[in-house]
Biopython code that builds the backbone (N, CA, C, O; Angstrom):
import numpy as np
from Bio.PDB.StructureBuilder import StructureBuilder

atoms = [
    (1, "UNK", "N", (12.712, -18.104, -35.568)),
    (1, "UNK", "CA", (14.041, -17.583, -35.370)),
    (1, "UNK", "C", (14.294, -17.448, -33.869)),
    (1, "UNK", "O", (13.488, -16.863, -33.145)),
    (2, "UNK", "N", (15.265, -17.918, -33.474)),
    (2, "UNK", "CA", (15.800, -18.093, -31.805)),
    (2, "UNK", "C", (16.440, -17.030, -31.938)),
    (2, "UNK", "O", (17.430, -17.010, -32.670)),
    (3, "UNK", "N", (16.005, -15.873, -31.238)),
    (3, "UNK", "CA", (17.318, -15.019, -30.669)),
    (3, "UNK", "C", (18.610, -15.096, -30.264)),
    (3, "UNK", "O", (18.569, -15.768, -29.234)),
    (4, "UNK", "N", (20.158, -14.676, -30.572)),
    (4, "UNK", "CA", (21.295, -14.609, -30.151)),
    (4, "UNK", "C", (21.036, -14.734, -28.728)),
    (4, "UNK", "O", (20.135, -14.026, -28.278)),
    (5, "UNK", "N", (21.982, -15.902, -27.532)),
    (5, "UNK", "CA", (21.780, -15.777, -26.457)),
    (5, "UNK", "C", (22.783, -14.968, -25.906)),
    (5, "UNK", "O", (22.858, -14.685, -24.711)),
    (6, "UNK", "N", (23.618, -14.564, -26.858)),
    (6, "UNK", "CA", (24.549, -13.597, -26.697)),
    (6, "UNK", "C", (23.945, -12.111, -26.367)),
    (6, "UNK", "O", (24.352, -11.521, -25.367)),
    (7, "UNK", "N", (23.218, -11.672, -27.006)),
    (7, "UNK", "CA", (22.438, -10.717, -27.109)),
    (7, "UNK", "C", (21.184, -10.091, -25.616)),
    (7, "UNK", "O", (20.901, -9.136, -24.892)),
    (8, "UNK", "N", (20.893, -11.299, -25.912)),
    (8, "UNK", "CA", (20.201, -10.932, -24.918)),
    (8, "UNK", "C", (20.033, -10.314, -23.454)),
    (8, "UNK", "O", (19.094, -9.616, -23.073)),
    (9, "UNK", "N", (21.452, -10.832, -22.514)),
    (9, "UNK", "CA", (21.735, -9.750, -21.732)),
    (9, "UNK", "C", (21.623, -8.608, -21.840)),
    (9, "UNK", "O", (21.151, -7.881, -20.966)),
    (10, "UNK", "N", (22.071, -8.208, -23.025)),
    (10, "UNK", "CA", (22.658, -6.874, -23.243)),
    (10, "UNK", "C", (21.435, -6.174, -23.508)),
    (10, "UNK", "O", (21.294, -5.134, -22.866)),
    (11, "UNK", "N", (20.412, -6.530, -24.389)),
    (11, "UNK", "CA", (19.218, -6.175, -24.112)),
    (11, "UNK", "C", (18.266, -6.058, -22.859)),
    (11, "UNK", "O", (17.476, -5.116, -22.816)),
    (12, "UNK", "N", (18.308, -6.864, -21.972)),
    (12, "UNK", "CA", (18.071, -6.837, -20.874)),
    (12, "UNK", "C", (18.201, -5.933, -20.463)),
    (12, "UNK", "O", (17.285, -5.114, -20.387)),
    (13, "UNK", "N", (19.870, -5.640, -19.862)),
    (13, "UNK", "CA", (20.505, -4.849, -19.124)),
    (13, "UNK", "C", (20.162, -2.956, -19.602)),
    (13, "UNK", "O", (20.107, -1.958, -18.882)),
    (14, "UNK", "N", (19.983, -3.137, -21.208)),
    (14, "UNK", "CA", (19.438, -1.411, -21.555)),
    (14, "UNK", "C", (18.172, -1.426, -21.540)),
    (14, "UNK", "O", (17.660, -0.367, -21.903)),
    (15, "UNK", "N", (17.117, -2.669, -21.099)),
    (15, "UNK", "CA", (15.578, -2.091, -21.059)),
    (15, "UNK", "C", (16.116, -1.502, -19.700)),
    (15, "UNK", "O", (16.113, -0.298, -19.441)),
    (16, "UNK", "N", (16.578, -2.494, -18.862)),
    (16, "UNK", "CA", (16.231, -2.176, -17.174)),
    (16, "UNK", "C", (17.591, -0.641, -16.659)),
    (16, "UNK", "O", (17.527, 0.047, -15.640)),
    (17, "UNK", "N", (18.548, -0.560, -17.667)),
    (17, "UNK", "CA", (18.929, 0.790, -17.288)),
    (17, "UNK", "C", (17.826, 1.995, -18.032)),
    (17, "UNK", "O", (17.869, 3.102, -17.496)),
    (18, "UNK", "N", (16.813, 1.829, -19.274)),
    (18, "UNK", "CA", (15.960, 2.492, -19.109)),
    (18, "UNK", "C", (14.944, 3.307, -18.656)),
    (18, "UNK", "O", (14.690, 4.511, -18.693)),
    (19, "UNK", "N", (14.290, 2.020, -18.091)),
    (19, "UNK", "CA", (13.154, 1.862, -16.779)),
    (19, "UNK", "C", (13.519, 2.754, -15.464)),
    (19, "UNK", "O", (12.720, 3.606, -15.077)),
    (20, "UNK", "N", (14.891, 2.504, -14.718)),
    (20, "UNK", "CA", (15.809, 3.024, -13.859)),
    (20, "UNK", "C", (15.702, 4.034, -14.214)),
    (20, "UNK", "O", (14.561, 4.366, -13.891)),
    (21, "UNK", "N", (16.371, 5.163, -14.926)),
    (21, "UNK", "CA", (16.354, 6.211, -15.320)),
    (21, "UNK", "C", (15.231, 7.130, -15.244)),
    (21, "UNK", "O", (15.054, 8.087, -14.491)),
    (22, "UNK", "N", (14.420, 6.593, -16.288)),
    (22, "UNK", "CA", (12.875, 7.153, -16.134)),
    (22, "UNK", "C", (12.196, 7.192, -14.678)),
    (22, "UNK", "O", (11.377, 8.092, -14.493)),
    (23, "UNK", "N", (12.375, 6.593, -13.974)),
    (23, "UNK", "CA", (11.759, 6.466, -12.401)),
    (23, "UNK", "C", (12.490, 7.023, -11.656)),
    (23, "UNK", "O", (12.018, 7.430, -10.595)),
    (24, "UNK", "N", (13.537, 7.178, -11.881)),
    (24, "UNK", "CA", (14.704, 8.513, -10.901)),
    (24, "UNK", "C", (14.397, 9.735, -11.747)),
    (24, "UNK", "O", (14.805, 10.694, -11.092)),
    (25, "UNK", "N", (13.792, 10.224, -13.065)),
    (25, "UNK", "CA", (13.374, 11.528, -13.276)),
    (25, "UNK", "C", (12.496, 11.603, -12.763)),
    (25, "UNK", "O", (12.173, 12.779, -12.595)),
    (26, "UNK", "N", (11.509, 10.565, -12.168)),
    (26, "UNK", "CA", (9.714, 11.126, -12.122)),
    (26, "UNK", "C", (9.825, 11.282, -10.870)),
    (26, "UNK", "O", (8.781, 11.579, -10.288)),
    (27, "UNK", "N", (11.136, 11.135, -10.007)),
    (27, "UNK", "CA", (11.281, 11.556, -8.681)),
    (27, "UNK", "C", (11.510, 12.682, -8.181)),
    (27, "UNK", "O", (10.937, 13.186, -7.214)),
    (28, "UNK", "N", (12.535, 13.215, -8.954)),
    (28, "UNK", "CA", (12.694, 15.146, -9.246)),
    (28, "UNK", "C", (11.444, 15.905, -9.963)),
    (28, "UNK", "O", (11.625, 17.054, -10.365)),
    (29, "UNK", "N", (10.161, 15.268, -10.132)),
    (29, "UNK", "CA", (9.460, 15.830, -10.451)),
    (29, "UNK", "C", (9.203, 17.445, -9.883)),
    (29, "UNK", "O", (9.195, 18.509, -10.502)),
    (30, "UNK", "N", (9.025, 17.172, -8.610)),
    (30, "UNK", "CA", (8.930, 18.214, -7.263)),
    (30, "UNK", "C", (9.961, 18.809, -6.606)),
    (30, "UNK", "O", (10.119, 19.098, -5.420)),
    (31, "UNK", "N", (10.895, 18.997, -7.951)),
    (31, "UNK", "CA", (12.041, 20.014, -6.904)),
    (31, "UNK", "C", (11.466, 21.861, -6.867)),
    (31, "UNK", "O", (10.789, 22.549, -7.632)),
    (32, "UNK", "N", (12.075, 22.077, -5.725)),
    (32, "UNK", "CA", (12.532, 23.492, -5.501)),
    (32, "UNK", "C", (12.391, 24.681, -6.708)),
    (32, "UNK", "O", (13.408, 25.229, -7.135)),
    (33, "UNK", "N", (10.866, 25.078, -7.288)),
    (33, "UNK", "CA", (10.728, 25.782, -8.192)),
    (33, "UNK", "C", (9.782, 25.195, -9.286)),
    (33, "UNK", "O", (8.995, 25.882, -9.937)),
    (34, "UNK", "N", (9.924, 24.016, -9.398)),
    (34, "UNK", "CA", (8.727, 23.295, -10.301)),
    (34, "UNK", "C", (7.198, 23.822, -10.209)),
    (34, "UNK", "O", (6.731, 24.377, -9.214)),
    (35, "UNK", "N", (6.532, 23.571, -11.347)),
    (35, "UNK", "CA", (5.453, 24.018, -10.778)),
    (35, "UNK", "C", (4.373, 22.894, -10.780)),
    (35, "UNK", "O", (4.423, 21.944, -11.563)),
    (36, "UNK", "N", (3.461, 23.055, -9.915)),
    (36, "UNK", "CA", (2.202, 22.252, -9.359)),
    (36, "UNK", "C", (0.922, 22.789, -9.473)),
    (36, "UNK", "O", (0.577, 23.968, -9.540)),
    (37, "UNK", "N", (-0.031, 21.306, -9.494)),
    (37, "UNK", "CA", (-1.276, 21.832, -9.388)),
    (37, "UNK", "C", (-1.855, 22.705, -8.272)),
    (37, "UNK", "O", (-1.221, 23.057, -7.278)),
    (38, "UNK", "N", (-2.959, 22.974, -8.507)),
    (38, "UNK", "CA", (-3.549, 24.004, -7.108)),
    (38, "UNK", "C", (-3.390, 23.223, -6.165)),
    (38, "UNK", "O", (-3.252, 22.059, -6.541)),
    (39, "UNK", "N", (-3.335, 23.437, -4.644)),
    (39, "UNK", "CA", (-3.136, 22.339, -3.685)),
    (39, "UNK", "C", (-4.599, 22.225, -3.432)),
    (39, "UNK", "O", (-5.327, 23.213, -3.324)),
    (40, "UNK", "N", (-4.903, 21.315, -3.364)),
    (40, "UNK", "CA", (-6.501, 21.043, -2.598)),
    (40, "UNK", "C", (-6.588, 21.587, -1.300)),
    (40, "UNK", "O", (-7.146, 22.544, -0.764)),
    (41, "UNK", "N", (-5.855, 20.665, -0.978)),
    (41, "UNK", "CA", (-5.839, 20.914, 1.062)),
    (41, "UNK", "C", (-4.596, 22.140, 1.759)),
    (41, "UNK", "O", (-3.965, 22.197, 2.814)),
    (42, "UNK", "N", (-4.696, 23.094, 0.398)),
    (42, "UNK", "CA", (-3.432, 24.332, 0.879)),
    (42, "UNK", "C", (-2.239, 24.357, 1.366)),
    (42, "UNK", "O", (-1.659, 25.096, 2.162)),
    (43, "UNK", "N", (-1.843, 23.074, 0.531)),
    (43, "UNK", "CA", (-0.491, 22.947, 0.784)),
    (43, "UNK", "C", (0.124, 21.753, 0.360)),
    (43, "UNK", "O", (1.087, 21.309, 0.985)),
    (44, "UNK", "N", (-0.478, 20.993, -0.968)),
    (44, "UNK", "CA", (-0.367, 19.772, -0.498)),
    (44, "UNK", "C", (1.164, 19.462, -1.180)),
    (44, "UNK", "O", (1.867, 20.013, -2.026)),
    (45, "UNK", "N", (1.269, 18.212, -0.282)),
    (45, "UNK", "CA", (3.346, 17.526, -0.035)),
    (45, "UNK", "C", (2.822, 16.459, -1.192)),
    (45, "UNK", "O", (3.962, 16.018, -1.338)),
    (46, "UNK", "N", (2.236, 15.866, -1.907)),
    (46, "UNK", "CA", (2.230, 14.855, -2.484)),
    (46, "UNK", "C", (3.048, 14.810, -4.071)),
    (46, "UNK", "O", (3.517, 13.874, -4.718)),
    (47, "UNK", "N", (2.962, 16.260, -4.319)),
    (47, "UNK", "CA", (3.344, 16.578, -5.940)),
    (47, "UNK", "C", (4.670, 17.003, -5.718)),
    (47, "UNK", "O", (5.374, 17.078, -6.725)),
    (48, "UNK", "N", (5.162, 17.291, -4.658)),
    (48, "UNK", "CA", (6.582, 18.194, -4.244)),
    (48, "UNK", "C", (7.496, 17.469, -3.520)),
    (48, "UNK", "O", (6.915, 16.832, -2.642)),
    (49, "UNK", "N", (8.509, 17.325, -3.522)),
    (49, "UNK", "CA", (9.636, 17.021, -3.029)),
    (49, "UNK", "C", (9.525, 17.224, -1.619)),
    (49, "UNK", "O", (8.469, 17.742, -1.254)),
    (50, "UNK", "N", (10.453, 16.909, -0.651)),
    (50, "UNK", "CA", (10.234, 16.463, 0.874)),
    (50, "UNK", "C", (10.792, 18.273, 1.031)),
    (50, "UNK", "O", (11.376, 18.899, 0.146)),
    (51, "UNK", "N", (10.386, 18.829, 2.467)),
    (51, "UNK", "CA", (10.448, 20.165, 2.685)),
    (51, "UNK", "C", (9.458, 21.039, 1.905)),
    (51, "UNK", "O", (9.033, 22.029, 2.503)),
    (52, "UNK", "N", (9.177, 20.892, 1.086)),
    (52, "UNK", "CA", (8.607, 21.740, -0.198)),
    (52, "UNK", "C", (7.070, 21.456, -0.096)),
    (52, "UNK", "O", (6.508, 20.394, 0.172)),
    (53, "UNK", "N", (6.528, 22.710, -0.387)),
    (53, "UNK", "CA", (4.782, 22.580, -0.792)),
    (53, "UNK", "C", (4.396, 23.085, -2.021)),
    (53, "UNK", "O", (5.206, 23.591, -2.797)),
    (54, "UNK", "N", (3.112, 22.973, -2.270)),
    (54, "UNK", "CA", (2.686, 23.571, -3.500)),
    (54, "UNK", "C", (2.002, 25.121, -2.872)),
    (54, "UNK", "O", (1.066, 25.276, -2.088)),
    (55, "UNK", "N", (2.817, 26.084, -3.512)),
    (55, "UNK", "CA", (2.243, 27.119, -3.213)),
    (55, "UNK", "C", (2.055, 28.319, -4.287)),
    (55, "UNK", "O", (2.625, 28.134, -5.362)),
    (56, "UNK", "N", (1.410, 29.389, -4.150)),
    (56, "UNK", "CA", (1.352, 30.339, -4.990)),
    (56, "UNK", "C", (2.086, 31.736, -4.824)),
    (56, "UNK", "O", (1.427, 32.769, -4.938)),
    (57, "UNK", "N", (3.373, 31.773, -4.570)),
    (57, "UNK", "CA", (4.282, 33.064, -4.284)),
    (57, "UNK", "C", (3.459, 33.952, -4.394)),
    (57, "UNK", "O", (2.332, 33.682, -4.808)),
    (58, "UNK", "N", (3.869, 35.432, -3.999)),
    (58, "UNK", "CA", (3.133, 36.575, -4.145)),
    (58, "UNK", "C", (3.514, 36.998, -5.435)),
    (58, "UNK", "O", (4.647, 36.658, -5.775)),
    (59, "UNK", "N", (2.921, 37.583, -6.147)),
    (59, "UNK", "CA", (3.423, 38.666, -7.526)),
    (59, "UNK", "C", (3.381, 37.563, -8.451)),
    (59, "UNK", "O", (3.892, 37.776, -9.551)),
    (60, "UNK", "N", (2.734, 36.101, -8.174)),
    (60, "UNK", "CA", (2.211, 35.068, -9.240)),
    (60, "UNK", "C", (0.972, 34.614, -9.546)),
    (60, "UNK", "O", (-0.012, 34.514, -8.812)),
    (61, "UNK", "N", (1.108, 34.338, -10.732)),
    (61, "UNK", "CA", (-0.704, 33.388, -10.849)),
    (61, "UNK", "C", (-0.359, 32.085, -10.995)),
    (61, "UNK", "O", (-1.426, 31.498, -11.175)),
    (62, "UNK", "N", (0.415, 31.401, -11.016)),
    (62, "UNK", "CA", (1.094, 29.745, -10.776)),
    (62, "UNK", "C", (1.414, 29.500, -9.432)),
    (62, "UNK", "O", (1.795, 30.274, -8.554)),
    (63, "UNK", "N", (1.138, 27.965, -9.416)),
    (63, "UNK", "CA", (2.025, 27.571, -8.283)),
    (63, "UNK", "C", (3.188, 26.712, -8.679)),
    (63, "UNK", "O", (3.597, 26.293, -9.762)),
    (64, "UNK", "N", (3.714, 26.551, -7.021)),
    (64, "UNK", "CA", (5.022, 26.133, -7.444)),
    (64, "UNK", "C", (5.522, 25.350, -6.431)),
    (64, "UNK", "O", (4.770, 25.508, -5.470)),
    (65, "UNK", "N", (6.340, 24.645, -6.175)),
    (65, "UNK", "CA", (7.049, 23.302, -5.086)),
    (65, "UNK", "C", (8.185, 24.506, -4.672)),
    (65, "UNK", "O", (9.173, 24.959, -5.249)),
    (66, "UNK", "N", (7.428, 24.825, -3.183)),
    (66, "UNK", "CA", (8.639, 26.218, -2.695)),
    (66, "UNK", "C", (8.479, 25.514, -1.136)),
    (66, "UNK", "O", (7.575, 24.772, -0.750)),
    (67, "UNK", "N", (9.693, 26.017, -0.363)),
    (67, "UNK", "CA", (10.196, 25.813, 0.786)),
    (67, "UNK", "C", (8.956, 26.989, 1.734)),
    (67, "UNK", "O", (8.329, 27.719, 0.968)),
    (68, "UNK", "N", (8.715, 27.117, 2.847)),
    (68, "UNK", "CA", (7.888, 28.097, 3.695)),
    (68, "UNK", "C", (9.144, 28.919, 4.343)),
    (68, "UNK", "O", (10.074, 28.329, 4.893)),
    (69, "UNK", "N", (9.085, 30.183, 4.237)),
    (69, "UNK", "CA", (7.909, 30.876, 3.296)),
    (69, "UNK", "C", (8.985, 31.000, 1.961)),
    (69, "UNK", "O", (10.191, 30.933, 1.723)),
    (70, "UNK", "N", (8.178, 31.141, 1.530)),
    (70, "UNK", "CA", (8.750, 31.084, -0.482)),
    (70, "UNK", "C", (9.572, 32.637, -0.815)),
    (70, "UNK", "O", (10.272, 32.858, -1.803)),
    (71, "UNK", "N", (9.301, 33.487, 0.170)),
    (71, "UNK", "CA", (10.072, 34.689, -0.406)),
    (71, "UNK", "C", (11.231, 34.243, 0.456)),
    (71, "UNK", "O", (11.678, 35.390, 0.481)),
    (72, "UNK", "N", (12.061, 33.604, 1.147)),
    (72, "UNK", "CA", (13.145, 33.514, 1.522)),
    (72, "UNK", "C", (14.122, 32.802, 0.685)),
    (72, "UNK", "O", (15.338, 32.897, 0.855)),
    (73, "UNK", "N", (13.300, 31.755, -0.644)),
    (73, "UNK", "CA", (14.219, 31.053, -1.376)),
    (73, "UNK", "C", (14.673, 31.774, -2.215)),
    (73, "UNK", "O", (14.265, 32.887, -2.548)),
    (74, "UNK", "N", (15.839, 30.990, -2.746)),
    (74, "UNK", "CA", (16.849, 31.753, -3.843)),
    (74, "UNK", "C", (16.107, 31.251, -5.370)),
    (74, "UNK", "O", (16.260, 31.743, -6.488)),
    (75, "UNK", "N", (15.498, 30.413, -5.055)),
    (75, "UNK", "CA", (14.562, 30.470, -6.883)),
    (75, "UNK", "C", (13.654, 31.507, -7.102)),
    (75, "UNK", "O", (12.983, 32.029, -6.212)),
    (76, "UNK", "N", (13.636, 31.765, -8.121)),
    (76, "UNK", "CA", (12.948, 32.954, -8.753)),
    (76, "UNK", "C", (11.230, 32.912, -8.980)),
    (76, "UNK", "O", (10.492, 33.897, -8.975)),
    (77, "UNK", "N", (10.822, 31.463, -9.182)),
    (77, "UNK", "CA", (9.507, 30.983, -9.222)),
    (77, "UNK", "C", (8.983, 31.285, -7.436)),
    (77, "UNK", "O", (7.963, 31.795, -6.973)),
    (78, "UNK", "N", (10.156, 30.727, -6.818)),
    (78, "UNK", "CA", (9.695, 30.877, -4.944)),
    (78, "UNK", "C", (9.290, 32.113, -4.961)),
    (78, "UNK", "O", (8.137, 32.542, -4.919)),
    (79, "UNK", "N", (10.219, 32.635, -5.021)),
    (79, "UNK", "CA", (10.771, 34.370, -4.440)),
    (79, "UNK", "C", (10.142, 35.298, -5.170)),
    (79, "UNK", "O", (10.361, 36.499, -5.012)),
    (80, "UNK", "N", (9.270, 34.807, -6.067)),
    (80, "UNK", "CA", (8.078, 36.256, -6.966)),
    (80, "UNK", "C", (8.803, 36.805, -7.986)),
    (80, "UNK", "O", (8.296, 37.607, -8.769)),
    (81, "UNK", "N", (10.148, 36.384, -8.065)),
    (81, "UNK", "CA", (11.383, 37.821, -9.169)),
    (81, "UNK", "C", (11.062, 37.163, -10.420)),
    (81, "UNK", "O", (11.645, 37.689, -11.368)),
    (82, "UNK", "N", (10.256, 36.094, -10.755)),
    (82, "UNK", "CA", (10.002, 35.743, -12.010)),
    (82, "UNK", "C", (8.765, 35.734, -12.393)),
    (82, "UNK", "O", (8.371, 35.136, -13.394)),
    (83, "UNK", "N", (7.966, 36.478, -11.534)),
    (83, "UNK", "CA", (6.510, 36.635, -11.733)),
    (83, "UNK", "C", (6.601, 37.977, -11.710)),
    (83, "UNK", "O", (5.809, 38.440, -12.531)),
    (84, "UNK", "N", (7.191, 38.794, -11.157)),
    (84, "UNK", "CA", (6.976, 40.489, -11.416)),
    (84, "UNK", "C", (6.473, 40.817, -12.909)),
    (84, "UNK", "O", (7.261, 40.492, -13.796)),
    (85, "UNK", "N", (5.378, 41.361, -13.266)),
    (85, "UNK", "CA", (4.679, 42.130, -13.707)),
    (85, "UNK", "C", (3.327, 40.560, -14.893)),
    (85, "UNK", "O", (2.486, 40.696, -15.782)),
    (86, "UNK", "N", (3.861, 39.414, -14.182)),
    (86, "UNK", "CA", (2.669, 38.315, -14.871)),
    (86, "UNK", "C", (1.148, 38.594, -14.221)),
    (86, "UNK", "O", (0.187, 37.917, -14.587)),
]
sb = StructureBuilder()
sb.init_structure("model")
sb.init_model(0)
sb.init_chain("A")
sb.init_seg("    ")
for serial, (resi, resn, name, xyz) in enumerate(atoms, 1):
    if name == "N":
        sb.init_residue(resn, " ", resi, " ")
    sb.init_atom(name, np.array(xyz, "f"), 0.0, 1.0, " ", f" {name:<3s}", serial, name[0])
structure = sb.get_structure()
């Protein structure tokens, strides 16, 4: 059976707007509040978004992709107000 050559663009065109999609989420992986592994090297930029490190706010036991220093951000994971009493 020969595939519709009609078709086939159109298939095309929704694998590769798929693919696209998925690779622009795995880019926001590391925004502003996400959380991350332990940093190895105390700080590390590789899991986090540009500006951002992996760090461990005060009043948390997680880390998280926060700006320096982390109590000045307005996220709640940065800024400890969502770790009070964890």
């Amino acid at each position: 059976m020969v595939p519709d050559k009609r078709r086939l663009p159109r298939r095309t065109a929704r694998g590769l707007a798929l693919v696209v999609s998925l690779l622009a989420a795995g880019c926001n992986q590391g925004a502003e509040g996400s959380s991350c592994s332990t940093p190895a090297d105390g700080g590390a930029h590789d899991e986090c978004n540009s500006g951002l490190t992996c760090q461990r706010p005060a009043k948390c036991t997680n880390y998280y992709c926060c700006p320096t220093p982390a109590s000045m951000s307005s996220n709640s994971n940065c800024n400890g107000t969502a770790c009070v009493g964890s």
